[in-house]
N, C-alpha and C positions, 0 to 999 in steps of 0.2 A: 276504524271500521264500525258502523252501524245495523248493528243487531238485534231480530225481534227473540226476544228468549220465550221458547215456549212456557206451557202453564207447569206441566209438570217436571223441569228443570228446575223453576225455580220450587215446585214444591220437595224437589230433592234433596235441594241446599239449604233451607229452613228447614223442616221437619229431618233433615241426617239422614235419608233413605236410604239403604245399602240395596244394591251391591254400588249404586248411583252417585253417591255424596262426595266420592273422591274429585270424580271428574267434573261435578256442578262447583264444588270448592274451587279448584282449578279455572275454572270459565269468571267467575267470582272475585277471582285472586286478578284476573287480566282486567276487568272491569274497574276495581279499585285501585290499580296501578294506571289506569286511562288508556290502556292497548286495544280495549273494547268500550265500546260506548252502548249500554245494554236500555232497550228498551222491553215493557210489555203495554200489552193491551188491558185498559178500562177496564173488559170481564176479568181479567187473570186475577186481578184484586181482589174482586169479590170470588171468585173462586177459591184463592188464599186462603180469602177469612173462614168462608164455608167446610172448607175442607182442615183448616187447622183446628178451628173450633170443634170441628166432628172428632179429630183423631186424639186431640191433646186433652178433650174435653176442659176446656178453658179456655174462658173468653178473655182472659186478659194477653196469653200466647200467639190468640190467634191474633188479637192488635197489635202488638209487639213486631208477629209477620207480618202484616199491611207496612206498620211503621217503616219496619225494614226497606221492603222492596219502597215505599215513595222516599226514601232519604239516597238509592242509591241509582236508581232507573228509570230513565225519562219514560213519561206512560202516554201513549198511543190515544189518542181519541178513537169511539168505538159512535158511530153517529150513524143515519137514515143512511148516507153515502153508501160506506161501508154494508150495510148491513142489506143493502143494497144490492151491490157489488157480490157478496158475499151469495145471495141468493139464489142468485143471476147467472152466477156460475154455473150452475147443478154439478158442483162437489160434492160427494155423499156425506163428509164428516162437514156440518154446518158450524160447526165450533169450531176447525181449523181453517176454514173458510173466511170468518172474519178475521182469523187472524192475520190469515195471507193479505185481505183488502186491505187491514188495516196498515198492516206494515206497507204495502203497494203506496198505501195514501202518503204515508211517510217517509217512501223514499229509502226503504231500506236495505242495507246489501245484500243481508243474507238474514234465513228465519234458524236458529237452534234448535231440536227438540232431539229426541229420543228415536221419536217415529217417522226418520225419512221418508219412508214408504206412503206413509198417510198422506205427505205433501209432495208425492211425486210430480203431480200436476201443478205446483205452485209455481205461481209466475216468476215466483225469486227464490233462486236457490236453496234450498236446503240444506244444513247442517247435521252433523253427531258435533257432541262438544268436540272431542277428541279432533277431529276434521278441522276444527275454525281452529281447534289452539295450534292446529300442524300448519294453518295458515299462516298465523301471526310469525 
């Protein structure tokens, strides 16, 4: 199963976010046993860096999280297409916006996040983790 894992999934699983961190572990755990094939998008990396650098105050942390996420999740191109796509829509949240094109671009089964609700309009399903591991 090919999965776009939203931004703040994976910042739950890196940074240990509670009440969150159990179930991004769990989605984490299917991805390195190959149950789930995890991708994100282009932004979500620098979003990583930006936000781990912010919270850890340490830049070598917040590389460490980049590191992580490209050694273990195929990453999405984020291009004019997309962004494109993404515009065109008039989705109010422009940030989940690309994410849905991007995943659209790539052909992906379902998007992960937190915030269903935000991607009720997305063209490809929605997840809670909880939801895709009840798939698997």
């Amino acid at each position: 199963m090919r999965v776009l894992i939203d931004t703040n999934i994976s910042l739950d699983y890196l940074l240990e976010r509670e009440p969150f961190r159990q179930d991004a572990e769990a989605l984490f755990a299917a991805i390195d046993s190959g149950q789930v094939i995890g991708y994100v998008t282009a932004t979500t990396l620098t979003d990583i860096f930006y936000i781990a650098r912010k919270q850890t105050q340490n830049i070598e942390l917040a590389r460490q999280a980049v590191s992580a996420m490209l050694t273990v999740m195929v990453i999405c191109p984020v291009n004019r297409a997309v962004l494109e796509a993404a515009f065109q829509s008039q989705l109010t949240d422009f940030e989940d916006a690309v994410q849905i094109y991007s995943a659209v671009s790539q052909g992906m089964d379902n998007i992960v996040t937190r915030d269903t609700q935000g991607f009720v309009d997305s063209v490809i399903p929605a997840l809670s983790v909880r939801q895709l591991l009840e798939k698997l």
